[in-house]
N, C-alpha and C positions, 0 to 999 in steps of 0.2 A: 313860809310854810303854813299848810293848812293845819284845821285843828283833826284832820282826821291824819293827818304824817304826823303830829305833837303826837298823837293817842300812840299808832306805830314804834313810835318813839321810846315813848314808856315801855312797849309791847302789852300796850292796851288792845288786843288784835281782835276782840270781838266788838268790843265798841268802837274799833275804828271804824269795821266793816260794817256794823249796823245801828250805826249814833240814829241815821234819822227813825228807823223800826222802835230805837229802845225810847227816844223822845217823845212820839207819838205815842206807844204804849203808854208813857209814866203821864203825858197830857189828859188821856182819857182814863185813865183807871183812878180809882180813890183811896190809892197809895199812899202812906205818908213816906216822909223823904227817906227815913230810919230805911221801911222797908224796898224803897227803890235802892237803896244802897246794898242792902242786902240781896238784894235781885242781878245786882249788877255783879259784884262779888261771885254770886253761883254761876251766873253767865261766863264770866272770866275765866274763871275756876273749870269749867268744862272745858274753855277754848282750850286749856292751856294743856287736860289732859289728853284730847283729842289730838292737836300738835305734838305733844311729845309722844302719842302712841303711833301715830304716822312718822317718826322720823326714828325711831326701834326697829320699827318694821323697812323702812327703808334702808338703816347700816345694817341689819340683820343679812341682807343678800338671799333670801329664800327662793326667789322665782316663783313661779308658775305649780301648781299644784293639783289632788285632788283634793277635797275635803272628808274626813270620815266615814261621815255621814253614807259617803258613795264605798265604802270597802264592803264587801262582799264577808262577812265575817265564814262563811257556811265554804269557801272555796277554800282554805289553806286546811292541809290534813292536823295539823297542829300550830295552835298558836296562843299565846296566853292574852284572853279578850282583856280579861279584868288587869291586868298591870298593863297593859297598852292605853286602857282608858284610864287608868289611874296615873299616867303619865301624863296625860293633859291636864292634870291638877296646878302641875310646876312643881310640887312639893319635893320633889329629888332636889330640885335646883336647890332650895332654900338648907336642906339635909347636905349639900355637896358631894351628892350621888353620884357617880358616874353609870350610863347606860349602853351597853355593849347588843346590839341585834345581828344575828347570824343568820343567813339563810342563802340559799343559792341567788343566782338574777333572777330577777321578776316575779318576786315573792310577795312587794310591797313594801320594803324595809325602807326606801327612799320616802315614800309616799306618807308613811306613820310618823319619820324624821322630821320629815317640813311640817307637819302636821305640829308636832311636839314643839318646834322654832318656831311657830307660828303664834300657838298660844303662850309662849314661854314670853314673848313682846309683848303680847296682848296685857299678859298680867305682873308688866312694868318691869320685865327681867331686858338689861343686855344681850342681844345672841348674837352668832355670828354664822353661820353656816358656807360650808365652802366642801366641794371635794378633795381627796386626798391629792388625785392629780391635780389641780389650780391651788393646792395650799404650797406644793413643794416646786413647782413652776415658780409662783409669788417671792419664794424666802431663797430659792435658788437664783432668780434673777436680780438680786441686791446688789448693789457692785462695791460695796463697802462695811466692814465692821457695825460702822455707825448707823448706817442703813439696814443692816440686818440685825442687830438688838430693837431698834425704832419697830419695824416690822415682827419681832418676833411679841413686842408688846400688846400688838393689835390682839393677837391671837390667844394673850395672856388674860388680857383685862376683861374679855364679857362675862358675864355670869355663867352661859354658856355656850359653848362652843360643839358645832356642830361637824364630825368630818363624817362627808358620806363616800361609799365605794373604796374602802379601804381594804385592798388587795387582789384590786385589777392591774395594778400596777407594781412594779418592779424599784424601789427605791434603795438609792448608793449610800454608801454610809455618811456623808458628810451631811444629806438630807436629812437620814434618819438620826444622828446624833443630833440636826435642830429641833427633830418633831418633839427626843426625848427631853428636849432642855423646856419645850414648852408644858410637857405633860407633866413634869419635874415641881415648872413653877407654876401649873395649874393644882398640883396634889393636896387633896383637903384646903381647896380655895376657891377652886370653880368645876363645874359640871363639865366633865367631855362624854357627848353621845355620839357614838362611832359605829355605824352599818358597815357590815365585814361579809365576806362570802366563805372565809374561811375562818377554820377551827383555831385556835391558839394553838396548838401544837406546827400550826404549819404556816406561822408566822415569821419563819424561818425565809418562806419563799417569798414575803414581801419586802424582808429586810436581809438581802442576801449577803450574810460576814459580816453582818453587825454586831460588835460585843453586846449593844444596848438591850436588844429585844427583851430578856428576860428578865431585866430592871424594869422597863419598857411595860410589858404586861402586868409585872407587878405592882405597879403603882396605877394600871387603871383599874384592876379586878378588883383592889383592897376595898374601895367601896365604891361597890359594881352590881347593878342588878342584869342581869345575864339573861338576853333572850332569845328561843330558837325558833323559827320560823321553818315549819316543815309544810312543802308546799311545791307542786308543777309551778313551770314560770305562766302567770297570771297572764302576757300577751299569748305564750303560746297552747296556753290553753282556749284562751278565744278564738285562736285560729284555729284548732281542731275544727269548735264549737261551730263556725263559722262554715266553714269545710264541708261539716255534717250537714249542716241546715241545707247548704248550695245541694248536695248530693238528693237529699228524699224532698226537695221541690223540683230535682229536675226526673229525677224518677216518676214523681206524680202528673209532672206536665209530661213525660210517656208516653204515662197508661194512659191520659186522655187523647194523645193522638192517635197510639193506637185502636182505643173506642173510636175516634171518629173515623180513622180509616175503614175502621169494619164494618159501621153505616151507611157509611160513601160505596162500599162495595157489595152490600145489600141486594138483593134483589126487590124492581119494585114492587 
């Protein structure tokens, strides 16, 4: 073995990767060794938090996103700016908050969610993010007892747990008795942020003859910051937008054919 597989070895990963950079550096500089050592040390020290922030954000499952920076704050007719950006803090996580966002499709409730599991990794929290349909697909296709405690732990253990699109779908009771068992042993333990299209009151229709529900809501709400999102769906308002714009360019390209027709027909 080389001494750069030794270094590996140790999970020395920045000095494996850059022994000859750091050698040549400590050669020419007028370093004493105290402070090469101590350079070394910070160097490490960063590999090590860079690798664990990339591998958060990899078990987190977030996908593809937009960034906030890009939200349109001036489109939704209502929406609470200041608790949505104070939800990029993480501080609910740390509190053991739970966050509940309401609003019809295409409001943005997804887009603020990975947003929140995004920074929620960044600043060293567990997440996990999944929607409601691929969390009860996941725990429904278990094919044993042991398999489905093992699986329900997954969804127990992050600090927070993200279900987005909860109640496009129609869930059986055997599902919804595992959801409650995890929201049960999440309660004053870990954070569940849950995007809903519907009101509590009609939670009925996503958990249809479930005794749970009402146990179910009460132990997310207990400590729940509660958000509405009042707002047209954000693609199909673009497409209006869209629509318009196509309409008074073609109207303008018209009236100039029209002008030139009228030119054309001019006398000379």
């Amino acid at each position: 073995m080389s001494i750069y597989d030794d270094l590996s070895t140790l999970r020395l990963y920045y000095l494996a990767d850059h022994l000859d950079e750091f050698l040549g550096h400590a050669k020419k500089s007028s370093l004493t060794a105290k402070d090469l050592v101590y350079k070394f040390v910070e160097l490490e020290t960063l590999e090590k938090q860079r690798r664990s922030t990339d591998a958060r954000l990899r078990a987190a499952r977030i996908g593809k996103f937009r960034q906030m920076a890009d939200f349109d704050w001036n489109w939704p007719g209502e929406i609470p700016r200041s608790t949505v950006e104070e939800l990029l803090t993480s501080e609910f996580i740390r509190e053991k908050q739970n966050i509940i966002i309401a609003g019809q499709q295409g409001v943005g409730k997804t887009m603020i969610a990975k947003n929140v599991a995004w920074q929620a990794a960044l600043n060293g929290n567990k997440v996990l993010f999944t929607t409601a349909s691929d969390m009860v697909i996941d725990l429904g296709s278990q094919e044993s007892t042991a398999a489905l405690q093992r699986r329900i732990k997954r969804y127990v253990a992050p600090h927070l747990l993200v279900i987005d699109e909860l109640g496009y779908l129609s869930i059986d009771n055997r599902s919804a008795d595992i959801i409650f068992d995890i929201v049960s042993k999440r309660y004053e333990n870990g954070s569940i942020f849950i995007t809903t299209n519907l009101a509590f009151k009609d939670w009925g229709r996503i958990f249809p003859g479930a005794a749970c529900v009402s146990a179910m809501v009460d132990r997310l709400t207990h400590h729940a910051e509660i958000l509405k999102i009042e707002a047209e769906s954000y693609r199909l308002n673009q497409h209006k937008n869209t629509k318009t714009k196509k309409g008074v360019t073609h109207g303008r390209a018209s009236k100039k054919a029209v002008h030139r027709q009228h030119e054309n027909s001019s006398p000379a």
